[in-house]
VOMITI-313600 format. One record per atom (N, C-alpha, C): residue number from 1; residue in one letter; atom name; z, x, y. Coordinates in Angstrom, 3 decimals. Last residue first. Layout:
<recs>
<k=NUM	r=a	a=CA	Z=Z	X=X	Y=Y> .
...
</recs>
This chain:
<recs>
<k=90	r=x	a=N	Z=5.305	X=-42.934	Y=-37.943> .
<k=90	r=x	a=CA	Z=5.305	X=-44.031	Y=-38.375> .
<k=90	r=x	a=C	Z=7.181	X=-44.358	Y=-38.099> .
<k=89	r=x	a=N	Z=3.892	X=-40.523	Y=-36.970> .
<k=89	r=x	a=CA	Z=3.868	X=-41.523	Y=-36.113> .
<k=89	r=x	a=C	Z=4.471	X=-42.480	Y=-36.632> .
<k=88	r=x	a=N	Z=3.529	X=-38.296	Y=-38.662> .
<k=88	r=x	a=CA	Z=2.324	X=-39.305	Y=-38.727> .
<k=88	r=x	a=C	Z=2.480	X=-40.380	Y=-37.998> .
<k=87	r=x	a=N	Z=5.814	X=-36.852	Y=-37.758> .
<k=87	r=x	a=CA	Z=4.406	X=-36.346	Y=-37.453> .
<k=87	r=x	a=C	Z=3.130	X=-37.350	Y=-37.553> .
<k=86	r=x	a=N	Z=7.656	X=-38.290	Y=-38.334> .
<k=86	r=x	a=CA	Z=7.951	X=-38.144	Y=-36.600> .
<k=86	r=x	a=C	Z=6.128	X=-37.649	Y=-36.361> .
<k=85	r=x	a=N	Z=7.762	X=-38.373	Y=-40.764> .
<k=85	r=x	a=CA	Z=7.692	X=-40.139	Y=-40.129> .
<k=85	r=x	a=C	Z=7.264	X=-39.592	Y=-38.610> .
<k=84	r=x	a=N	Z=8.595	X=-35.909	Y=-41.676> .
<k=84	r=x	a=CA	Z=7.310	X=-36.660	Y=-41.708> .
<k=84	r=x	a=C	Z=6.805	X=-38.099	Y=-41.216> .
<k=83	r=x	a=N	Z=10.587	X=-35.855	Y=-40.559> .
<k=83	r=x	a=CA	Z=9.830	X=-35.044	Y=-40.184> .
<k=83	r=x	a=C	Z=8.312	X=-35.368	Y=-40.488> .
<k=82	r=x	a=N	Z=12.671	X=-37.383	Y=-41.910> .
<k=82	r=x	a=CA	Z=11.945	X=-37.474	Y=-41.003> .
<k=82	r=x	a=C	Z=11.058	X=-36.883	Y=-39.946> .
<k=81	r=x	a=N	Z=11.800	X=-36.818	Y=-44.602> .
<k=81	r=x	a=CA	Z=11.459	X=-37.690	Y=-44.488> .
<k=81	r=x	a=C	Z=11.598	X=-38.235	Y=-42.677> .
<k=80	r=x	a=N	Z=13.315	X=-34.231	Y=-44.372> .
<k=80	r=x	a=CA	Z=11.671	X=-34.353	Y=-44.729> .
<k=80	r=x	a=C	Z=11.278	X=-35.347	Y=-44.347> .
<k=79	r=x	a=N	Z=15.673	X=-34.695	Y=-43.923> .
<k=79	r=x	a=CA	Z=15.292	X=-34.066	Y=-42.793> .
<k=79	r=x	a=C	Z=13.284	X=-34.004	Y=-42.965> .
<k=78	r=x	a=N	Z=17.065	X=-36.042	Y=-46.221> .
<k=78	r=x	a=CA	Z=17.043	X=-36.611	Y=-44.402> .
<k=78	r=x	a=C	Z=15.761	X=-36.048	Y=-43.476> .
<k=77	r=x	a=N	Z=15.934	X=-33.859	Y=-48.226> .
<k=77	r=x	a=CA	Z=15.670	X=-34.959	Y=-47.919> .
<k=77	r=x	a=C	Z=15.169	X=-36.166	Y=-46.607> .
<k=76	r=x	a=N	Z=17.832	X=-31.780	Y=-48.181> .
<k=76	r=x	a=CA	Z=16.631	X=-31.465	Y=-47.748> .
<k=76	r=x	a=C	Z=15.965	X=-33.415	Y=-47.550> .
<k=75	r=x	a=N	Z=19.973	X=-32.146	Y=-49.497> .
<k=75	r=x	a=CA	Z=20.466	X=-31.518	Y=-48.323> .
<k=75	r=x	a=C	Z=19.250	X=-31.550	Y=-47.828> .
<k=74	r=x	a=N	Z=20.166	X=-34.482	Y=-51.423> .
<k=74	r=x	a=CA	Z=20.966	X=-34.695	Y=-50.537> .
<k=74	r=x	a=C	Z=20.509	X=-33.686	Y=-48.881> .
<k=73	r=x	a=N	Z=17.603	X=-33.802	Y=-52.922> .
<k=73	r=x	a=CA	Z=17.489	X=-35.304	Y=-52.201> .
<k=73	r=x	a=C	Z=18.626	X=-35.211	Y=-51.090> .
<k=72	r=x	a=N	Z=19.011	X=-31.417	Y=-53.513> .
<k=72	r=x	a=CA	Z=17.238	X=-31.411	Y=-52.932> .
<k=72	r=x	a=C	Z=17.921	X=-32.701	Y=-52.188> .
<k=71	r=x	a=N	Z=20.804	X=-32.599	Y=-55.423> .
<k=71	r=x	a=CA	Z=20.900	X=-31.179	Y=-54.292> .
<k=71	r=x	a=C	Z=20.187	X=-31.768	Y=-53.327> .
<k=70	r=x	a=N	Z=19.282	X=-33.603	Y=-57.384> .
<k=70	r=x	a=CA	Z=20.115	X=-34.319	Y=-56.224> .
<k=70	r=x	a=C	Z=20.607	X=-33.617	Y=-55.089> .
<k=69	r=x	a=N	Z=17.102	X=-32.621	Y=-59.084> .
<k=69	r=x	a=CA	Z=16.830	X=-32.803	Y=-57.109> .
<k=69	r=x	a=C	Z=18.070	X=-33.609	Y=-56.298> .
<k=68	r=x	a=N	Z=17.733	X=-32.952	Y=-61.328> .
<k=68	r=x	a=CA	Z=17.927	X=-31.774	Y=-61.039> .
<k=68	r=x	a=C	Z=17.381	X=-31.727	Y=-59.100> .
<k=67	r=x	a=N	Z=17.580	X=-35.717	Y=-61.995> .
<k=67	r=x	a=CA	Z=18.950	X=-34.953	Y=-62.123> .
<k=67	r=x	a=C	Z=18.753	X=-34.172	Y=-61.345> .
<k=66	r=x	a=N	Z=15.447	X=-37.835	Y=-60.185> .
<k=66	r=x	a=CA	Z=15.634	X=-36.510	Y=-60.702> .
<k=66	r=x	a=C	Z=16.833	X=-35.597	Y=-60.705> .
<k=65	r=x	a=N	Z=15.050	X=-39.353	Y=-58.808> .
<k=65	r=x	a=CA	Z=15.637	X=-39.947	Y=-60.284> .
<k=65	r=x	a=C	Z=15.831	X=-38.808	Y=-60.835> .
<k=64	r=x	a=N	Z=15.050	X=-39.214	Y=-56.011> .
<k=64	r=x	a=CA	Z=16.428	X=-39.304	Y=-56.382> .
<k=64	r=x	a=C	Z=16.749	X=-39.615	Y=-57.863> .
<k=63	r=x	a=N	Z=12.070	X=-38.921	Y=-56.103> .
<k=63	r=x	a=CA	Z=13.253	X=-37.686	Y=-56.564> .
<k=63	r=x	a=C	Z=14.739	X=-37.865	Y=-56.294> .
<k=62	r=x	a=N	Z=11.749	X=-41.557	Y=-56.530> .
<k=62	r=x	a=CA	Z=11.158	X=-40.914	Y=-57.274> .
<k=62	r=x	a=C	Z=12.222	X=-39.760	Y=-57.675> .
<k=61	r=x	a=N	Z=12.307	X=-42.601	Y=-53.603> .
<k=61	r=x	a=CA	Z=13.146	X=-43.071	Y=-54.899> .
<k=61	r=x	a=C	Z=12.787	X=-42.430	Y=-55.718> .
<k=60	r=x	a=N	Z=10.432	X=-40.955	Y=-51.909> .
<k=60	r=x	a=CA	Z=12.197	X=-40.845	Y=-52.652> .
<k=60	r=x	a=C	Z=12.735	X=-41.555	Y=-53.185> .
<k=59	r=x	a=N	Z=7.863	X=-42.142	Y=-52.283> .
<k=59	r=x	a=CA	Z=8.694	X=-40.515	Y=-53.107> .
<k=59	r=x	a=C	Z=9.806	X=-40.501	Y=-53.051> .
<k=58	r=x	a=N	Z=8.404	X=-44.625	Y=-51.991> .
<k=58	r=x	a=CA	Z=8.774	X=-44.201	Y=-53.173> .
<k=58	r=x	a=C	Z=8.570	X=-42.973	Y=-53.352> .
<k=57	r=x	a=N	Z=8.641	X=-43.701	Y=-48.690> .
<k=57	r=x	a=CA	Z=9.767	X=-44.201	Y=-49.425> .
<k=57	r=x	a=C	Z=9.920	X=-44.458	Y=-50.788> .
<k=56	r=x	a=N	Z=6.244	X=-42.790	Y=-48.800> .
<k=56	r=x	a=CA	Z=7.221	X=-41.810	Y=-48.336> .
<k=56	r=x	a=C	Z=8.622	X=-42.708	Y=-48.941> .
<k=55	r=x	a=N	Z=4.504	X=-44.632	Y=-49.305> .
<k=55	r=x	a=CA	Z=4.462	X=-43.618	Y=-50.262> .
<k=55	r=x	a=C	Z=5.393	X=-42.827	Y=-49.999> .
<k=54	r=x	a=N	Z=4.839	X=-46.749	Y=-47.008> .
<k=54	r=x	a=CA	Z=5.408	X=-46.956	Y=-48.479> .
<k=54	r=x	a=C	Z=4.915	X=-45.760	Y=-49.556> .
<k=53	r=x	a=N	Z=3.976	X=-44.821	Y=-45.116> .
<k=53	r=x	a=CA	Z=5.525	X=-45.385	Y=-45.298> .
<k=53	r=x	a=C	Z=5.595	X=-46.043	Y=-46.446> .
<k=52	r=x	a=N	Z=1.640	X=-44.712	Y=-45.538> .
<k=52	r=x	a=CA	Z=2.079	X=-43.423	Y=-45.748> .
<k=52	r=x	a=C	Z=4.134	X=-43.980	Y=-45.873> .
<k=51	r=x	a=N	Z=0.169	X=-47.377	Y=-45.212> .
<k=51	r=x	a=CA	Z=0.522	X=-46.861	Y=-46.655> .
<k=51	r=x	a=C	Z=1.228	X=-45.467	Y=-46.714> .
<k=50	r=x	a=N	Z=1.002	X=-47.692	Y=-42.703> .
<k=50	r=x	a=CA	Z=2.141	X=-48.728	Y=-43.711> .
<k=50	r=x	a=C	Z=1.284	X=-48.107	Y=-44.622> .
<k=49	r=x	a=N	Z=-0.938	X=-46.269	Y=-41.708> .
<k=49	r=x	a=CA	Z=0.422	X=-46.268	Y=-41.314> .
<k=49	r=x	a=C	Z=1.379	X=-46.570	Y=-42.015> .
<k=48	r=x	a=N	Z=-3.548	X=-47.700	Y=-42.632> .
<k=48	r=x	a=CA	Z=-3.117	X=-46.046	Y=-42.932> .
<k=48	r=x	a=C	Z=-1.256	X=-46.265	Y=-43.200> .
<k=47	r=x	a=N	Z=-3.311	X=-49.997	Y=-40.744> .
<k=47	r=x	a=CA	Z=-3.136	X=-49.853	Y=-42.378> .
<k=47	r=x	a=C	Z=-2.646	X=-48.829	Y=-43.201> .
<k=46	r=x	a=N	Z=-3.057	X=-48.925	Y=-38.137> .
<k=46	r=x	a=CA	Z=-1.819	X=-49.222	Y=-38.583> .
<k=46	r=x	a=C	Z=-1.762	X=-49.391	Y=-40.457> .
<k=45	r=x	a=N	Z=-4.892	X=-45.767	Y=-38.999> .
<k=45	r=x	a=CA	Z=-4.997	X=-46.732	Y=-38.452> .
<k=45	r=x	a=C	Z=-3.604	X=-47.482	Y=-38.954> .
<k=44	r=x	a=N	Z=-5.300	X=-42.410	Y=-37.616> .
<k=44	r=x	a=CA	Z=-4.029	X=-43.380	Y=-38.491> .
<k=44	r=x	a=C	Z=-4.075	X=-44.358	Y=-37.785> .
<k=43	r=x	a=N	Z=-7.698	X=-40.461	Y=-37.483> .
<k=43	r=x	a=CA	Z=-7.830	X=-41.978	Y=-37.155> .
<k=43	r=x	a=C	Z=-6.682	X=-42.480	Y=-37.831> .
<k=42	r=x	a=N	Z=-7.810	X=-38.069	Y=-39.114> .
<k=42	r=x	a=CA	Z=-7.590	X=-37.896	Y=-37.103> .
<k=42	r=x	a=C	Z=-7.163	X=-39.067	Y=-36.675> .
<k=41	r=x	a=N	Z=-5.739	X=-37.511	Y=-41.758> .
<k=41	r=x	a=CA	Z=-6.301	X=-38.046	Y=-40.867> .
<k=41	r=x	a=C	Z=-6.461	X=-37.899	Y=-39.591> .
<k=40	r=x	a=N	Z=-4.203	X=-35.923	Y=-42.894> .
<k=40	r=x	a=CA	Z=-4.964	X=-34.846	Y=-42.221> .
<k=40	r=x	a=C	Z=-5.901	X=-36.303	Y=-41.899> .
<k=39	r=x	a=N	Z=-1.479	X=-37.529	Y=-43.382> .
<k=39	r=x	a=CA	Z=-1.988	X=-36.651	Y=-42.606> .
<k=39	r=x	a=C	Z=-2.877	X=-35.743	Y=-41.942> .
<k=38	r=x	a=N	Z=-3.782	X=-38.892	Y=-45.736> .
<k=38	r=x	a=CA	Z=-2.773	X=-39.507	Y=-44.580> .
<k=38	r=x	a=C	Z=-2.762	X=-38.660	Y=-43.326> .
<k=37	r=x	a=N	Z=-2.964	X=-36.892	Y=-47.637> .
<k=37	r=x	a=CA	Z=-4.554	X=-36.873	Y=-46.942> .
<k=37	r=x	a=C	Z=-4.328	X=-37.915	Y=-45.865> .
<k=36	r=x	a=N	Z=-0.254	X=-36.269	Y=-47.706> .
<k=36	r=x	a=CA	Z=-1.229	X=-35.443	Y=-47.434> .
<k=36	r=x	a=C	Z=-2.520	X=-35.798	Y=-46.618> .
<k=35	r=x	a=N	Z=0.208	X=-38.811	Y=-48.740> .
<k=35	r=x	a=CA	Z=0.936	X=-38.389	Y=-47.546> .
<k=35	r=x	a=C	Z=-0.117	X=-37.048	Y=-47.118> .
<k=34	r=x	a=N	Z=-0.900	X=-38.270	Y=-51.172> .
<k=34	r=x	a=CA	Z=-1.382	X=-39.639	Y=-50.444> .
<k=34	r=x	a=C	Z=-0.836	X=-38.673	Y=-48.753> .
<k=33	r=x	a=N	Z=0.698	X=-36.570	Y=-52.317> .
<k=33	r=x	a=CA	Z=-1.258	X=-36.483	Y=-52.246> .
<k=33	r=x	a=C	Z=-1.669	X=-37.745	Y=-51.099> .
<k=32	r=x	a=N	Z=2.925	X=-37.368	Y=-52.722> .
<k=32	r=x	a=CA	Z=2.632	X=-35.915	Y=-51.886> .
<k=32	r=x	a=C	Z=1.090	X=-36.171	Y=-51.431> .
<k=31	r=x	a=N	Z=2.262	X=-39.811	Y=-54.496> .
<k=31	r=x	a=CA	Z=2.556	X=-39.659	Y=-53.183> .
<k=31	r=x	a=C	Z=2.394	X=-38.722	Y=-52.517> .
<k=30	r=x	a=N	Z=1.710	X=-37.697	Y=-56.919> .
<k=30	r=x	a=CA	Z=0.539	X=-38.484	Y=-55.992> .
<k=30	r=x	a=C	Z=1.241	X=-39.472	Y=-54.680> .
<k=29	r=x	a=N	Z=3.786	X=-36.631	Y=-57.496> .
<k=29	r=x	a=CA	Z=3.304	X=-36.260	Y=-56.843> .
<k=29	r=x	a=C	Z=1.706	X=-36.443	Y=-56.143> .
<k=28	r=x	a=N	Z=5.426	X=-38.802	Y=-58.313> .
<k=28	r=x	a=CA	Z=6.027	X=-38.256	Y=-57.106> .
<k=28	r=x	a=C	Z=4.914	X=-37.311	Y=-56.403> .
<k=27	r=x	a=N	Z=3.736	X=-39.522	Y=-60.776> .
<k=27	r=x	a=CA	Z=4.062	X=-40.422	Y=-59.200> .
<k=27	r=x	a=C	Z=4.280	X=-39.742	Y=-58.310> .
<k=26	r=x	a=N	Z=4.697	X=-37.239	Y=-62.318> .
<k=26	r=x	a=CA	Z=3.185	X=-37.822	Y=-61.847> .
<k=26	r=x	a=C	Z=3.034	X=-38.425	Y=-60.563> .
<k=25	r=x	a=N	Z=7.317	X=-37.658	Y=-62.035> .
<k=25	r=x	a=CA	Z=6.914	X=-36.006	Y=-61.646> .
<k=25	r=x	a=C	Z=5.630	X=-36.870	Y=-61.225> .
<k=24	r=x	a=N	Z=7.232	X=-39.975	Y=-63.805> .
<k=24	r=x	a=CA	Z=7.728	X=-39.767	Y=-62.090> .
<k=24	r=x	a=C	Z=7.266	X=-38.015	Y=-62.002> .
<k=23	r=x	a=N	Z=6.037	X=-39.466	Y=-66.282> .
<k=23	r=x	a=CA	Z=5.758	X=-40.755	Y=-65.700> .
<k=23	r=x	a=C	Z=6.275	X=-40.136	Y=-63.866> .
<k=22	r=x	a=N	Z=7.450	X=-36.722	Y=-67.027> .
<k=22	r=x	a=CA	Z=6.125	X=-37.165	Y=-67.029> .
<k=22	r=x	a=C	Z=5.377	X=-37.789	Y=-65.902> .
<k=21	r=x	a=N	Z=11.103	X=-37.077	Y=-65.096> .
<k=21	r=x	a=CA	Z=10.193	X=-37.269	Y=-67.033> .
<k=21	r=x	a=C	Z=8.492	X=-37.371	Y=-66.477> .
<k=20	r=x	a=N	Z=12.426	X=-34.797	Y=-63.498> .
<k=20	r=x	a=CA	Z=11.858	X=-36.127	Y=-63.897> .
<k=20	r=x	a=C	Z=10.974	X=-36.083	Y=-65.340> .
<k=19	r=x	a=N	Z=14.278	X=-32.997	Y=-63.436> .
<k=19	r=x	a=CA	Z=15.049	X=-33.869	Y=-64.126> .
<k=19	r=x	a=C	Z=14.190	X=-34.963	Y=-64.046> .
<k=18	r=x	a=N	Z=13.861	X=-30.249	Y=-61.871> .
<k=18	r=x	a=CA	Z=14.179	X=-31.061	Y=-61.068> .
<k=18	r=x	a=C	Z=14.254	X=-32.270	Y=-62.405> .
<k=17	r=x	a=N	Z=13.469	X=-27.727	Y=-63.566> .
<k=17	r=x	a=CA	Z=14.806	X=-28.551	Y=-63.790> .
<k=17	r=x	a=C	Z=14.893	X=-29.495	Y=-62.696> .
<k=16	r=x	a=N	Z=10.755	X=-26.616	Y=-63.243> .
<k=16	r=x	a=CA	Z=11.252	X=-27.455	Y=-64.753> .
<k=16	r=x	a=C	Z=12.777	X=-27.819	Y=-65.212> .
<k=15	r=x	a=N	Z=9.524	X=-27.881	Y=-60.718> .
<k=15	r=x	a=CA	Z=10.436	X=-27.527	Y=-61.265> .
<k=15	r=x	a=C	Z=10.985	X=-27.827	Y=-62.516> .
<k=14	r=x	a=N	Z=8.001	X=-29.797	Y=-59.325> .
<k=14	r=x	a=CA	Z=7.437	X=-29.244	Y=-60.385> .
<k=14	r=x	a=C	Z=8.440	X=-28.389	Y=-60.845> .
<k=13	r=x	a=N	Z=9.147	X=-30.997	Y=-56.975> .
<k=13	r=x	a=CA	Z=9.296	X=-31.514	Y=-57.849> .
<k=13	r=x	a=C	Z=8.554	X=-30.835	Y=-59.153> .
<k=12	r=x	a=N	Z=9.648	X=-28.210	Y=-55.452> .
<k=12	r=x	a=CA	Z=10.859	X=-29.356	Y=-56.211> .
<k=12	r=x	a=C	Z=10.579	X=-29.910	Y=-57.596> .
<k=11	r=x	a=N	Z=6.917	X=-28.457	Y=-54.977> .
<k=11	r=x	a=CA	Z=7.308	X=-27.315	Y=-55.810> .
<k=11	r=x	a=C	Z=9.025	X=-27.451	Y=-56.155> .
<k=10	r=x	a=N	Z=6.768	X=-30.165	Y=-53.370> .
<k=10	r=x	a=CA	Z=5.842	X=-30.360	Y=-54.428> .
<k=10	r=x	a=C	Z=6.499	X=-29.251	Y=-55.499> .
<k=9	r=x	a=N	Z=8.593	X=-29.589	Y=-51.152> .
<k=9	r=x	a=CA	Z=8.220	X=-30.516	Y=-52.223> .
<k=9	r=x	a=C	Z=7.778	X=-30.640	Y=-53.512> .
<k=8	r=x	a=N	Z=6.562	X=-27.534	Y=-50.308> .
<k=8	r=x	a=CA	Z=8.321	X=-27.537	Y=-50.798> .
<k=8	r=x	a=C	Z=9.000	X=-28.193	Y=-51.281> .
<k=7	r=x	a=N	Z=4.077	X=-28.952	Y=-49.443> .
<k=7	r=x	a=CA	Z=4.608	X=-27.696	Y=-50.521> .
<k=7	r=x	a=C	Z=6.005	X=-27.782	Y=-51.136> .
<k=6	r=x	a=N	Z=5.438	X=-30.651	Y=-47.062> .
<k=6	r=x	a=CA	Z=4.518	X=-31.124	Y=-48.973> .
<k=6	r=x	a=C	Z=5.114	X=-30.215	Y=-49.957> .
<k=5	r=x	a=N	Z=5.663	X=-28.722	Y=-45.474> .
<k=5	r=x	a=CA	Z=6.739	X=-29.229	Y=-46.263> .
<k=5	r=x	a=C	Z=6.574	X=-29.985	Y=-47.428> .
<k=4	r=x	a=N	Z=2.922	X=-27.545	Y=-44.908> .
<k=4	r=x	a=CA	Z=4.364	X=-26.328	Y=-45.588> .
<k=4	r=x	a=C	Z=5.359	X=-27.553	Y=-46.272> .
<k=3	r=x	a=N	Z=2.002	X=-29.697	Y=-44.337> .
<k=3	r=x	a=CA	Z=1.695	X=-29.283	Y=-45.416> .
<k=3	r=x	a=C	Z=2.564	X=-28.079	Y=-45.618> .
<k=2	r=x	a=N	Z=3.347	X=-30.066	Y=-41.878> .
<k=2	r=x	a=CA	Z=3.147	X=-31.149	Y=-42.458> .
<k=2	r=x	a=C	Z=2.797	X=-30.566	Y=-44.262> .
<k=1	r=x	a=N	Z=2.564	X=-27.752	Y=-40.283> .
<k=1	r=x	a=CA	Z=3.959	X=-27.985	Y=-40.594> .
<k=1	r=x	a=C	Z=4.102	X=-29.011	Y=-41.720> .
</recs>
């Protein structure tokens, strides 16, 4: 479940109208990458823990810079971010 929603993500943010420049498309999607391998941990140690929460909260500052993800950020957003807090425990 965790990696279907990466995906859907990831493919937001590669959109050649989600509205980030270079610099954040890049970022946004080495968070995805972090959160990823995060998740396919067996061992989330509390360190782990606090780095998947601070990569989950600058991916969204990331795609709220994106003209073209305000949609995204508004209607899909709430529900990623806690879907992913509920799966890695954090």
């Amino acid at each position: 479940a965790l990696t279907d929603l990466l995906k859907q993500v990831k493919t937001a943010i590669d959109s050649p109208t989600a509205g980030l420049d270079e610099k954040h498309k890049n970022r946004a999607l080495k968070y995805l990458a972090e959160l990823g391998k995060i998740g396919g941990e067996s061992d989330r140690t509390p360190d782990l823990l606090e780095k998947a929460d601070e990569a989950l909260e600058n991916l969204e500052g990331v795609i709220k810079k994106g003209t073209g993800l305000v949609e995204f950020a508004e209607k899909h957003l709430p529900t990623f971010t806690a879907t992913v807090r509920g799966v890695l425990g954090i």
